[in-house]
Residue, then its C-alpha position, 0 to 999 in steps of 0.5 A: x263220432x264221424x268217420x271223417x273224425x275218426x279217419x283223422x284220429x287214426x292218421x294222428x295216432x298213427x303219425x305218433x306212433x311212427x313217431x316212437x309215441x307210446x303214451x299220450x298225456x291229457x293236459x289241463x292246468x290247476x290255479x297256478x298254470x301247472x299241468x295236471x292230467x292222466x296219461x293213456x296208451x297211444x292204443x286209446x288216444x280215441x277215448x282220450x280225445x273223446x273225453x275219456x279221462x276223468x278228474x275230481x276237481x275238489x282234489x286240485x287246487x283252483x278247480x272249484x268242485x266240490x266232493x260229491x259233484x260230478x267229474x270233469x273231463x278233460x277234452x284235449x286239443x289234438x292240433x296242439x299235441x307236443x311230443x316231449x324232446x327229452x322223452x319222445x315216448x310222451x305226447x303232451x295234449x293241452x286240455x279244456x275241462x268240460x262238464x257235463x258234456x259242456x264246457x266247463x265255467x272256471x276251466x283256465x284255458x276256456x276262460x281265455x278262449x272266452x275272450x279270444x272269442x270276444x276279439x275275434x267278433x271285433x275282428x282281431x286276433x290276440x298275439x302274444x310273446x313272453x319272455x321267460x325268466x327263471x333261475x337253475x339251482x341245486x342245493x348246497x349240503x346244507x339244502x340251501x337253494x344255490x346257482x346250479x354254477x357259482x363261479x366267483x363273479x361282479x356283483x353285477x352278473x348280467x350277460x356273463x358269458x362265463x356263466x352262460x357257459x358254466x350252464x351251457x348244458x342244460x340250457x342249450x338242451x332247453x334250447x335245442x328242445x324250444x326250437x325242435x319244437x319250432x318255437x323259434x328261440x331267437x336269444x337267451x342270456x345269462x340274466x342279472x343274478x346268479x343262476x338266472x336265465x332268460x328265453x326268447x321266442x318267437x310270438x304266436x297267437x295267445x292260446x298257442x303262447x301260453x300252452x307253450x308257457x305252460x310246457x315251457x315250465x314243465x320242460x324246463x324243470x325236467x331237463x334241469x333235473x337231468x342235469x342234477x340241478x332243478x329249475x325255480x319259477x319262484x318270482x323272488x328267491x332271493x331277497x339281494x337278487x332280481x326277481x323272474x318276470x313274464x313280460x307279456x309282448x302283446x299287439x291286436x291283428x287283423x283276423x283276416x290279413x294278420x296285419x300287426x293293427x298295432x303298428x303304425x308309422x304316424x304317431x304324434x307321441x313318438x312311440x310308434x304305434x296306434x290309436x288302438x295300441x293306445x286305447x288298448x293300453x287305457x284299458x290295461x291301465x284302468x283296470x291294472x290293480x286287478x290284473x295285478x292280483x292275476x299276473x303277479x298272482x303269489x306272495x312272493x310276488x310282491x318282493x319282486x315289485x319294489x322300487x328298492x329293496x335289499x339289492x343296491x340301486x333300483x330294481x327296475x320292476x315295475x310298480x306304477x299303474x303307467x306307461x312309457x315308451x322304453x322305459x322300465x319304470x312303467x307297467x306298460x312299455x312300448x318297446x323300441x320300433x313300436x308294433x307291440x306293447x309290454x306288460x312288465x309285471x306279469x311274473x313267472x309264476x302266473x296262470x298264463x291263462x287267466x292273466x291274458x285274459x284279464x289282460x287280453x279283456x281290459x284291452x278290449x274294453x279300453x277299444x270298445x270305449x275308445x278310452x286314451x292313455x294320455x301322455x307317455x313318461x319317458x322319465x324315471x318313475x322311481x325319482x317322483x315324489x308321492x305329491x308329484x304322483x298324485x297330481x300326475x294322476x300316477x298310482x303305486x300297483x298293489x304292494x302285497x297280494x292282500x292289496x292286489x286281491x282287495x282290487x281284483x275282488x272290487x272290479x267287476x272286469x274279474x267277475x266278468x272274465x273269470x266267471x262267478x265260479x273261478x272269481x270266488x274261488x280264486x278269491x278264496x284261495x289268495x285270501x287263504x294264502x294270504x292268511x297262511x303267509x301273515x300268520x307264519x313267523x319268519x326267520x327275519x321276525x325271530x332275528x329281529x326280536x327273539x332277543x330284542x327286549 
């Protein structure tokens, strides 16, 4: 270690502790995107920085050891350090995991820095926003899942003031924590469930994003639990309510003027933005099955991306490989006044990281083969037949995780980004997942048939 580096660790340590610092957390995430990691004394923030802390990877879910391999070790990010605004003795360091002295192949964060790197060599730095979506609840006193506030209302509770206010406590704390920490959150809403909020902040780079979003979850669950209630980021708990998505807001920029490359005020097809907006979303769209497995990556996801399900009217997820401009019906959106373009099936539940990856490297490819979209549709998906589909050219996203791993498994893209270490085990633990799932008997079985015959 050079004395300039160590001048610089003495200067952090020293702000952090001026700070009412006293411990600091090394932060790597597991499969799921959920923080794992040990937590030091702000006197050895050196070594931690340095590599100190150890971890067997076998006993986490997603980090592909085995028991008798060597230990990774966690190298944290000290640009990125997060004090915790509720618990400001706490500094939160994202972390990549290194292995023997070298990056570690299926490390999450180092998977997407692996294609950050790809689109900086084309001259392009990866912006992103993501809008958060996720329900406060408490259970009722039979330890059912219930809205944190159930004021009687409509049916249709979106942007219910009464119960934006009925929660106004924890999540104007979340809030005020967001933009104490300079993220910048600019609206938040009451969404169209009971109990269901939503976020939004200002965009970043992609790995400044998804740290956030992987504090975002952490944060949020415990400032809910200071209020008695608990925060979900299941993407569908309630099978007559709406699902929580992670809509992913994306656009490419020059990485030397930061100009929005993305944007353009000459687009023949009226969505307002490029031809490398367009080629990028051809990439998306050609390995969107895929994607599907990583950015809607449970189970429970598959109940989110339905047309209709228990719900009355339609449920606006997306669930058709396609494009539109505003139009929710689609997988890509171009919201209004262009610039960005929107990847609707990404829910709350995914590893930020892995799926901007999938994401940020099938928009890569669409560029480098100059790959078109063809046509934007303007027009509700949901009202076409199955005939009208095929011959538009139009394909369903996977209907279950088994579908969506079947995908994933086929393209060789997943291979390509995820490394063979975290392909296979990502593999192998959504099919085990799947099985667990497909093997358990359901309440709705027992309903159905216990006493059917």
């Amino acid at each position: 270690m050079t004395a300039a580096i160590t001048a610089e660790i003495q200067s952090l340590q020293s702000t952090l502790e001026a700070r009412g610092v006293r411990y600091a957390f090394s932060a790597y995430v597991d499969v799921h995107g959920v923080s794992k990691g040990k937590m030091v004394p702000i006197q050895h923030l050196d070594r931690m920085l340095g590599g100190s802390e150890l971890f067997t990877g076998a006993a986490l879910d997603g980090v592909p050891q085995a028991v008798s391999d060597d230990e990774v070790a966690a190298m944290p990010d000290a640009a990125n350090a997060i004090v915790l605004p509720w618990k400001p003795e706490v500094a939160w360091f994202p972390s990549d995991l290194h292995l023997h002295g070298r990056p570690f192949e299926a490390c999450s964060r180092s998977i997407l820095k692996r294609q950050l790197a790809q689109a900086t060599q084309m001259g392009f730095r990866f912006n992103l926003g993501i809008e958060t979506e996720f329900y406060i609840l408490k259970d009722d006193e039979h330890g059912e899942p219930v809205p944190a506030a159930a004021r009687d209302t409509h049916a249709k509770p979106c942007y219910d003031l009464r119960l934006l206010l009925d929660n106004f406590g924890p999540i104007t704390e979340l809030v005020e924590a967001m933009n104490t920490l300079g993220w910048d959150v600019y609206s938040f809403d009451h969404e169209d469930a009971n109990g269901q909020f939503e976020t939004d902040f200002m965009y970043a780079d992609a790995l400044t994003m998804t740290d956030r979003f992987v504090f975002f979850r952490f944060m949020a669950n415990e400032i809910a639990r200071k209020h008695g209630y608990y925060a979900t980021f299941m993407p569908k708990p309630f099978e007559n309510r709406t699902g929580s998505g992670a809509h992913y807001n994306m656009s490419l920029a020059d990485v030397n003027t930061g100009a929005n490359l993305f944007e353009t005020d000459a687009d023949p097809r009226g969505c307002g933005i490029s031809k490398l907006a367009y080629q990028f979303i051809a990439g998306v769209l050609r390995h969107g099955a895929a994607i599907s497995a990583v950015i809607a990556p449970t189970v429970n996801s598959y109940k989110r991306l339905v047309r209709q399900g228990s719900m009355s009217g339609f449920t606006w997820a997306p669930v058709f490989i396609c494009y539109g401009n505003n139009n929710r019906t689609n997988m890509i959106r171009v919201p209004m006044g262009g610039g960005r373009i929107e990847c609707r099936a990404a829910d709350i539940a995914c590893n930020p990281y892995l799926g901007t990856a999938m994401v940020l490297a099938a928009g890569l490819e669409g560029i480098r083969e100059g790959l078109d979209p063809g046509d934007p549709h303007r027009e509700n998906m949901y009202l076409y037949s199955e005939a009208e589909l095929k011959r538009m050219g139009v394909s369903w996203l996977p209907r279950n995780l088994d579908e969506a791993i079947d995908a994933f498994e086929a393209d060789p893209l997943s291979r390509a980004v995820f490394g063979d270490l975290m392909f296979q085990s990502f593999v192998d633990f959504k099919r085990q997942e799947w099985r667990e799932y497909h093997n358990h008997v359901s309440d709705w079985e027992r309903q159905r048939y216990l006493k059917f015959f």
